[in-house]
LONU-279989 format. One record per residue: x negated, y, z of N, C-alpha, C in turn. Coordinates in pm, whole numbers. Last residue first. Layout:
N
> n.u,n.v,n.w,ca.u,ca.v,ca.w,c.u,c.v,c.w
> X,Y,Z,X,Y,Z,X,Y,Z
...
end
This chain:
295
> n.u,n.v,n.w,ca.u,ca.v,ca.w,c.u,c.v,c.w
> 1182,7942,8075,1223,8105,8000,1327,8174,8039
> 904,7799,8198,1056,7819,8210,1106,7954,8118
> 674,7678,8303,709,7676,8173,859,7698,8200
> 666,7904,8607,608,7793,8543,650,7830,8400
> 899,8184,8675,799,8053,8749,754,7956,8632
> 825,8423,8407,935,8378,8471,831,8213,8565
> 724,8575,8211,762,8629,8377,859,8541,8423
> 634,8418,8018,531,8501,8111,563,8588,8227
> 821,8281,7820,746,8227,8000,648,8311,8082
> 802,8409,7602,901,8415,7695,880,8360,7803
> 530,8422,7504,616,8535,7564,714,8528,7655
> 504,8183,7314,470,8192,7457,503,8343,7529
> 726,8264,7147,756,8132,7239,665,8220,7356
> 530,8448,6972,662,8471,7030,713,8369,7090
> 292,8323,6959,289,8431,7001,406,8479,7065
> 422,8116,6794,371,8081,6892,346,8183,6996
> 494,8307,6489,591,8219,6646,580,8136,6730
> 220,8372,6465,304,8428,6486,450,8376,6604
> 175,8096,6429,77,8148,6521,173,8309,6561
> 307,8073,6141,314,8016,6236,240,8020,6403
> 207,8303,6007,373,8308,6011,381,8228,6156
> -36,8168,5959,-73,8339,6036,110,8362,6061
> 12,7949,5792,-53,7966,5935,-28,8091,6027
> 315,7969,5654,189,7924,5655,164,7965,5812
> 607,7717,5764,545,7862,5762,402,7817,5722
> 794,7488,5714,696,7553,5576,625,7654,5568
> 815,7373,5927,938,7400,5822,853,7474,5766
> 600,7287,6086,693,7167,6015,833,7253,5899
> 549,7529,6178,467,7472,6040,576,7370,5956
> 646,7589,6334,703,7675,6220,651,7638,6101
> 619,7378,6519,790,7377,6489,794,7476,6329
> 363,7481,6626,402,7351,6576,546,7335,6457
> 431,7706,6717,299,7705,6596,363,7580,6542
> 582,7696,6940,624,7774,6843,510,7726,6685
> 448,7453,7053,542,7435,7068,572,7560,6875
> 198,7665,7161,189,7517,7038,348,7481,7016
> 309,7826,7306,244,7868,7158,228,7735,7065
> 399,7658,7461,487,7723,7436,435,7792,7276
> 158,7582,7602,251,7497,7563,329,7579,7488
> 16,7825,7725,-16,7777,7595,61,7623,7518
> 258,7895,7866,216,7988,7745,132,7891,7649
> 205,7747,8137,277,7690,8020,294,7792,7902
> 157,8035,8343,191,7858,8340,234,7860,8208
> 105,8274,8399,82,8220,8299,115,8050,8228
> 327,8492,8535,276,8390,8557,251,8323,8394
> 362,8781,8481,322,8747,8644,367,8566,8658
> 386,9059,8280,326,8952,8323,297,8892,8439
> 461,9317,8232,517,9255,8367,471,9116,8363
> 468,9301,7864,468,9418,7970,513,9298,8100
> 258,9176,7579,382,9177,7707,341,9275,7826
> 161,9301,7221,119,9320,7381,280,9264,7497
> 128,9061,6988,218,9169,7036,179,9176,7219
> -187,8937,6876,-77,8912,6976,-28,9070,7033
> -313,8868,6594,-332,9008,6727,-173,8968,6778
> -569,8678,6443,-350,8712,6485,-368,8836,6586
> -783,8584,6207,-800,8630,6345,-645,8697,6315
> -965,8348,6084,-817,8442,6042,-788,8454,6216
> -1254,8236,5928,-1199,8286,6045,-1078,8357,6015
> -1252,8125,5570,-1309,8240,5674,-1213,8248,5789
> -1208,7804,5470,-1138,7912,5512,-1252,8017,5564
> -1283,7514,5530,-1302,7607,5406,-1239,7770,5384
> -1064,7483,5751,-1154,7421,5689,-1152,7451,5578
> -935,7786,6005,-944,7650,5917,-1042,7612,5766
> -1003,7876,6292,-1064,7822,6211,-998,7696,6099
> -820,8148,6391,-803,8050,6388,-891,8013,6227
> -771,8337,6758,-853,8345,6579,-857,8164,6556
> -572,8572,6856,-567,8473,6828,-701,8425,6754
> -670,8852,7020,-640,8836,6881,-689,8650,6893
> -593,8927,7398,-690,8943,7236,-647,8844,7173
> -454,8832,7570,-371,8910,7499,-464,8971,7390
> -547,8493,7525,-485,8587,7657,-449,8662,7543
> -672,8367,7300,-807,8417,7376,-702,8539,7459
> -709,8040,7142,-646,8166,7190,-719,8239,7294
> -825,7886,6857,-869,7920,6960,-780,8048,7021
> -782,7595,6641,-696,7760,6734,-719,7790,6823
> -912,7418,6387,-960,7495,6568,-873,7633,6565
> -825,7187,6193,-796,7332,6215,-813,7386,6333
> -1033,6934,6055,-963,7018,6177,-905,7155,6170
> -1270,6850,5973,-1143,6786,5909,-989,6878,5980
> -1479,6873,6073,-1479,6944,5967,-1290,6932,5883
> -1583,6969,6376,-1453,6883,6301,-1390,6929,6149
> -1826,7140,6349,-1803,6991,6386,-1725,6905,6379
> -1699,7328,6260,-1820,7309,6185,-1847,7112,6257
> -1637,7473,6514,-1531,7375,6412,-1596,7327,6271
> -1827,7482,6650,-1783,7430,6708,-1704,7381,6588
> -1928,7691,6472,-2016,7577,6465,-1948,7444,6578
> -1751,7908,6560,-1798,7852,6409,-1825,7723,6408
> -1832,7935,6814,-1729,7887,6780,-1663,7830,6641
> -2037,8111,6801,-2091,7965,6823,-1950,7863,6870
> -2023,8278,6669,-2066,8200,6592,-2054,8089,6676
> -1831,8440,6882,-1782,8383,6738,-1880,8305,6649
> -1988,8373,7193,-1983,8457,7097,-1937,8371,6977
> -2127,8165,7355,-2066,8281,7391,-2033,8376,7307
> -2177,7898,7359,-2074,7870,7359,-2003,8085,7432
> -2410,7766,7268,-2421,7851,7391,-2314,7883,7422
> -2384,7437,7136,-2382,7583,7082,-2379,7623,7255
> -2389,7115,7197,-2531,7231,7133,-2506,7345,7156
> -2123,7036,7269,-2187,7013,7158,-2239,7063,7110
> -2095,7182,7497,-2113,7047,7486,-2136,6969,7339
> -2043,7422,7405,-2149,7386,7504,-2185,7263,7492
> -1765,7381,7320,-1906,7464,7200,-2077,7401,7292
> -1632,7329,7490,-1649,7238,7394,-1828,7305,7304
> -1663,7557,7652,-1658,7446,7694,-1741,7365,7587
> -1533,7744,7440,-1675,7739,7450,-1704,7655,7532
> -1283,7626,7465,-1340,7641,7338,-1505,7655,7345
> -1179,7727,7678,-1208,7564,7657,-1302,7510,7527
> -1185,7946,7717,-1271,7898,7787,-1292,7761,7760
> -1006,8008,7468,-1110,8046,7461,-1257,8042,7530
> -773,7718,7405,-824,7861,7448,-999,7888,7469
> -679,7548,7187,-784,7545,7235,-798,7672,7315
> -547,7316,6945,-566,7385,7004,-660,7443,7144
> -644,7121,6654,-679,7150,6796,-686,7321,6886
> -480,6962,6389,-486,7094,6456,-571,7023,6596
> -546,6672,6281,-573,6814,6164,-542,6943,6245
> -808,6518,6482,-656,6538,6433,-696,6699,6324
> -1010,6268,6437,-1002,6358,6323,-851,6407,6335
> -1054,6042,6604,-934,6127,6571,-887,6180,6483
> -1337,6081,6581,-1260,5974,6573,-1126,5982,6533
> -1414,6340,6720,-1470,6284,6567,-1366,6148,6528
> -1287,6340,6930,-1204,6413,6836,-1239,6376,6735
> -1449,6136,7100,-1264,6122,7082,-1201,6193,6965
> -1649,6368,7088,-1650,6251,7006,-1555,6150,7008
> -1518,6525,7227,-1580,6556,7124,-1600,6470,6998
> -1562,6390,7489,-1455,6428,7391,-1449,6472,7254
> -1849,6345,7493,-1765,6294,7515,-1613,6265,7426
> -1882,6658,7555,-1912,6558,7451,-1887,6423,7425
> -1746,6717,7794,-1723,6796,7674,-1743,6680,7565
> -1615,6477,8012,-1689,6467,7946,-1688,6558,7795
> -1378,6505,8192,-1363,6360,8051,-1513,6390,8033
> -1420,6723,8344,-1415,6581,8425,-1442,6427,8318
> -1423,6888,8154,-1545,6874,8252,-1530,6723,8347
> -1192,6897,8077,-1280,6883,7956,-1442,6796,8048
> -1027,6956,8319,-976,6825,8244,-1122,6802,8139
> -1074,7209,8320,-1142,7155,8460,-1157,6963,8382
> -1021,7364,8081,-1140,7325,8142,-1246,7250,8219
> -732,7176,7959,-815,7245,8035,-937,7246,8079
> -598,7119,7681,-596,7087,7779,-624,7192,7938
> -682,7109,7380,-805,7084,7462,-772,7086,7579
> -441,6934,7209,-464,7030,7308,-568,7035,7391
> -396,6786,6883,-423,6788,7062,-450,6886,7086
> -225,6694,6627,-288,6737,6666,-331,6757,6830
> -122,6530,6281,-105,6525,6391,-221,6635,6501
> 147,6380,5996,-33,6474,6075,-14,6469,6232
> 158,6056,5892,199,6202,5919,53,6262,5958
> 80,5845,5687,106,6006,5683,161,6130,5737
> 16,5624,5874,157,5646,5819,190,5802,5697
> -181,5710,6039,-221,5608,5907,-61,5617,5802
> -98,5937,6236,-207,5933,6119,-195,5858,5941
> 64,5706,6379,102,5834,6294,37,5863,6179
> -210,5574,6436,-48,5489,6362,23,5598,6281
> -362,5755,6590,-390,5655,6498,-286,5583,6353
> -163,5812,6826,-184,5934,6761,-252,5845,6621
> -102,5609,6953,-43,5644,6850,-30,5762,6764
> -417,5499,7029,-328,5455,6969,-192,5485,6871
> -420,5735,7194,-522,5700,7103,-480,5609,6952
> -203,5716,7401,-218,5771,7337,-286,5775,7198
> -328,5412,7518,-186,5435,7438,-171,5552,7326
> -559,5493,7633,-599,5426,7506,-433,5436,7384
> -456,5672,7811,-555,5739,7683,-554,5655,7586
> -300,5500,7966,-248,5617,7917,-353,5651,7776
> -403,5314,8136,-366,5272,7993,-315,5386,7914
> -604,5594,8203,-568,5434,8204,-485,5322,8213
> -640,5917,8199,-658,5823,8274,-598,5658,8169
> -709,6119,8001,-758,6124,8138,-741,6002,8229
> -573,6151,7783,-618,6034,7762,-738,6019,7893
> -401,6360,7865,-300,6214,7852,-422,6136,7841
> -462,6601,7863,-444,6513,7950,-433,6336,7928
> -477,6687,7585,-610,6606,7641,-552,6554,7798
> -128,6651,7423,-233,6727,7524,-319,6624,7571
> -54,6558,7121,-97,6512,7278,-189,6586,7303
> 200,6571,6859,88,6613,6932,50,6570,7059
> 250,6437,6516,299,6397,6656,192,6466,6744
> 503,6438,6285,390,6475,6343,394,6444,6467
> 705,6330,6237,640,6412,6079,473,6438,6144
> 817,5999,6297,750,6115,6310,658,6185,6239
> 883,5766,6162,968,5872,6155,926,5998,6205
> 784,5607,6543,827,5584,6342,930,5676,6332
> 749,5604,6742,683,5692,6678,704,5703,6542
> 931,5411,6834,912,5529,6947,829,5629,6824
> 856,5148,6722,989,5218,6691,1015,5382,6732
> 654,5056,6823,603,5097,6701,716,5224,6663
> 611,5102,7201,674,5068,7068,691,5117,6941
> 310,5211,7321,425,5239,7302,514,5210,7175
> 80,5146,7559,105,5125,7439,253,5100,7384
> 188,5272,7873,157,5182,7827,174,5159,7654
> 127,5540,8145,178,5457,7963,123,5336,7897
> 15,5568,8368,33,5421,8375,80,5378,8193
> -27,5799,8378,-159,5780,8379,-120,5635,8326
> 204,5940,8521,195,5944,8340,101,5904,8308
> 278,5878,8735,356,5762,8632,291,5779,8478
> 50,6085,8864,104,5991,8908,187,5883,8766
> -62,6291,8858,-36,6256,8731,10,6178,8788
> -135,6575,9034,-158,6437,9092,-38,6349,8969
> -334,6900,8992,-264,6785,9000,-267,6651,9050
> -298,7191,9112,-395,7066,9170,-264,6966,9191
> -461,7456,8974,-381,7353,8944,-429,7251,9028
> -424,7825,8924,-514,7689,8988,-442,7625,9020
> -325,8101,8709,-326,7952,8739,-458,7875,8798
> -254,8419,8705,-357,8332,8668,-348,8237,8778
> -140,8704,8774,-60,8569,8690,-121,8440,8607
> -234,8801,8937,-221,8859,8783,-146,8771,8739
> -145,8727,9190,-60,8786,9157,-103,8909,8995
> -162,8376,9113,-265,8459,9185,-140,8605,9081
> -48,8069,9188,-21,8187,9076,-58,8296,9163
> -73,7737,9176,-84,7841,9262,-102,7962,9167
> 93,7472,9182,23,7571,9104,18,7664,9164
> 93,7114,9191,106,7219,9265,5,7360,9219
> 283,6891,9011,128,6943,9032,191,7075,9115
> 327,6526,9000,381,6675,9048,228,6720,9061
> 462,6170,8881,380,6247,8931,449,6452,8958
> 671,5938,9007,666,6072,8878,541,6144,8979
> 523,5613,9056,568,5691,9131,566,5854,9029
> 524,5313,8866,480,5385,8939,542,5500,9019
> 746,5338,8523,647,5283,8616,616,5365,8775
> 918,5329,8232,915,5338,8377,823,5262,8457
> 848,5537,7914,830,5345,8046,874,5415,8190
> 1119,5700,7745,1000,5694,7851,1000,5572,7911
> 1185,5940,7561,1138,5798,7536,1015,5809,7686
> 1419,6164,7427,1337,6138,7557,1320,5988,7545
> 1484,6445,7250,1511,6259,7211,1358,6187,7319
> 1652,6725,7320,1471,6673,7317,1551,6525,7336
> 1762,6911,7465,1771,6853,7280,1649,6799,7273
> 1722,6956,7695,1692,7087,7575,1706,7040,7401
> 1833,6761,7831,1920,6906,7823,1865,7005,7765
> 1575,6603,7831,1690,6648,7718,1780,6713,7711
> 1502,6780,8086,1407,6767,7927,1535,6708,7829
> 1667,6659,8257,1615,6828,8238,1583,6800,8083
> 1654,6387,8243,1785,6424,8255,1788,6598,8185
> 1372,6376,8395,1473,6352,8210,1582,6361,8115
> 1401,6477,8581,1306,6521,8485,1345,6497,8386
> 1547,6293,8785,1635,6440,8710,1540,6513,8588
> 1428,6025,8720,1556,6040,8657,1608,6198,8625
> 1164,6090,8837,1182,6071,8724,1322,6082,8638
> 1322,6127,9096,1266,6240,9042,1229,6222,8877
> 1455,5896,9151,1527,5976,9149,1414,6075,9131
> 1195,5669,8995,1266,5743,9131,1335,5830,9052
> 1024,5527,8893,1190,5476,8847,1242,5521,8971
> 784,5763,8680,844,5650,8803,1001,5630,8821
> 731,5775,8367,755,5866,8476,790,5711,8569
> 630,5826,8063,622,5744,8162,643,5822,8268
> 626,5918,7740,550,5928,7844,616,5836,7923
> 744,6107,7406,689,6015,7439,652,6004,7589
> 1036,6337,7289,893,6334,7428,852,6182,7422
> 1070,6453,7005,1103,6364,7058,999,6353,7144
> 1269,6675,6803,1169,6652,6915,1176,6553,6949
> 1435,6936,6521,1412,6774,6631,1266,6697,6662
> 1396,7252,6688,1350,7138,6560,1374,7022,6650
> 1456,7405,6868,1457,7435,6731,1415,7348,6636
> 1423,7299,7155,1577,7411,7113,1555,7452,6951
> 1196,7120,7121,1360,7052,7110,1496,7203,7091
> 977,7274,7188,1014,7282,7024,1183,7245,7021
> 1057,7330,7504,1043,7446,7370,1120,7405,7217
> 993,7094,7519,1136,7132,7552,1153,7253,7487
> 770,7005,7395,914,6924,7325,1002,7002,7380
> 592,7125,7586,586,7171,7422,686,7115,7387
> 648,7045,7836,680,7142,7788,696,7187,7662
> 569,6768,7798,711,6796,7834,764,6938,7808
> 299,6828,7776,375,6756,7699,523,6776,7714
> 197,6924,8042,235,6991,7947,292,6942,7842
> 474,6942,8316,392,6833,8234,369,6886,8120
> 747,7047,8478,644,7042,8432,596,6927,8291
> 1089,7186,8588,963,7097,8551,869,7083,8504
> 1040,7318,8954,1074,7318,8781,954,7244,8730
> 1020,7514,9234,1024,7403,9154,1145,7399,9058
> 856,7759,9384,997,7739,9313,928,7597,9246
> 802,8028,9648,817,7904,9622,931,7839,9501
> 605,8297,9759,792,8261,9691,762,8126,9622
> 406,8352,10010,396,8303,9900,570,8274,9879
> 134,8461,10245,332,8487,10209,312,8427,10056
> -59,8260,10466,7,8318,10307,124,8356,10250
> -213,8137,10712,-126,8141,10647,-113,8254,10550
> -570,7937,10678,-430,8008,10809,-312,8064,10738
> -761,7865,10579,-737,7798,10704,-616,7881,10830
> -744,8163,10345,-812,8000,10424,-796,7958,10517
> -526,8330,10198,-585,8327,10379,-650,8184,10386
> -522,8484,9919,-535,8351,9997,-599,8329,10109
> -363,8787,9884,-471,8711,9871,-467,8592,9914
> 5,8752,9811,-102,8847,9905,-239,8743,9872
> 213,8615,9755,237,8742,9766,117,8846,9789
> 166,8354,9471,120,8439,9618,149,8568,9649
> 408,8122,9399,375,8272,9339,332,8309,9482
> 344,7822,9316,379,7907,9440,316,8034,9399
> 561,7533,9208,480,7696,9134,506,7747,9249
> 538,7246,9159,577,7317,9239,472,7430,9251
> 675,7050,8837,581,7120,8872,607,7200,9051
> 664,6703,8804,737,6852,8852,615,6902,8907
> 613,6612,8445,605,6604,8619,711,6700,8645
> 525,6423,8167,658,6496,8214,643,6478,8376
> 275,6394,7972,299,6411,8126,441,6463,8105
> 275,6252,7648,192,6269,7764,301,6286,7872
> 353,6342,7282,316,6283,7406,237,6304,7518
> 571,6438,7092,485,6486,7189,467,6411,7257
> 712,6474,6705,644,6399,6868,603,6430,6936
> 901,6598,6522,812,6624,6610,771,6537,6715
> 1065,6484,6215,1075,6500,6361,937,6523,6420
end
């Protein structure tokens, strides 16, 4: 079985019709659906492999229809109840590029999560959100650890830029030395993020080298939009994917959930890498015209 832990929110995706008027008004199409990237990668993987969401939501009628959603994808939903469900508000610029302004609300409160919740998991992944706030990170930390020690594998999501800059590149970095997970996904701004923060100039393929030259134990997937996937694994030469071109792109939300989701699910059944990055390529496709992580 697959694990995922972290955020299950709602998301509220406002597709702009027109530039952004500051201090006055905006034609914009409005849609809510759910969020959280954790929530997304299980609702993906849950239509093809058994899933199970780890997280915390508030004991409102919004936490209740979020969960209610998420296992209507076959997804084995484990959640504390606390606090108030958090919601992020996304703004979708009409290439189909994301500014996020979240408010994590219930998923910050996880609390170290019953041994029973993770036993049996072949693997288990957490987006870098999750260890952004308190009791949440250490929980996470925690069972990404337990998995580990049990034999399974396990891996994280660098998340986002803005998320890397607020934790601390190096910082994190050194969450990951600790960690040692065996995948980190990563796009290509987060990637040199990271590269920055640990020495490298962070503008060109060497100095993404030397980024996974730092987790020697790691597989770095760096995605880079509709250029060629390239993925560092240990003792390996660089293996660079060329992503099938999409036509009508007009929102990026949750693609890179959706690639981990597909990458994740093809490994656990025996694809090699370049098979599995393959049906990450094909997951994240299907959310690229439609509001948020939705297909």
């Amino acid at each position: 079985m697959l694990g995922v832990l972290g955020d299950l929110l709602e998301d509220h995706v406002v597709w702009l019709r027109e530039p952004l008027r500051a201090a006055s008004d905006t034609e914009v199409t409005m849609y809510r659906v759910r969020g959280g990237s954790a929530a997304n990668v299980a609702a993906f993987a849950g239509e093809r492999h058994p899933t199970r969401f780890i997280g915390c939501v508030g004991a409102d009628p919004e936490g209740d229809r979020l969960v209610a959603e998420l296992a209507a994808h076959g997804v084995d939903v484990r959640v504390q109840r606390a606090g108030r469900t958090g919601s992020v508000v996304v703004l979708i610029d009409p290439a189909g590029e994301r500014t996020m302004l979240p408010y994590r609300g219930a998923a910050t409160l996880l609390e170290p999560v019953a041994p029973e919740w993770t036993d049996g998991l072949a693997h288990l992944h957490v987006p870098a959100y999750a260890f952004t706030g308190e009791p949440a990170g250490t929980a996470a930390a925690d069972a990404l650890r337990r998995t580990a020690a049990r034999g399974g594998t396990v891996s994280v999501d660098a998340s986002s830029t803005g998320m890397l800059r607020a934790y601390g590149e190096r910082r994190f970095l050194r969450l990951l030395g600790t960690l040692a997970p065996h995948v980190l996904f990563a796009n290509r701004a987060e990637a040199e993020a990271l590269a920055r923060g640990g020495g490298g100039a962070g503008s060109d393929g060497a100095d993404l080298r030397a980024l996974a030259g730092r987790l020697p134990r790691t597989t770095v997937i760096v995605k880079d939009g509709a250029r060629p996937t390239t993925v560092f694994a240990p003792g390996h030469p660089p293996l660079r994917i060329a992503v099938p071109p999409v036509d009508g792109v007009r929102d990026l939300t949750g693609a890179g959930d959706a690639f981990a989701a597909g990458y994740l699910t093809a490994r656990l059944t025996g694809a090699g890498i370049r098979a599995a990055c393959a049906a990450g390529h094909a997951t994240a496709a299907r959310v690229l015209r439609t509001p948020g992580a939705s297909a």
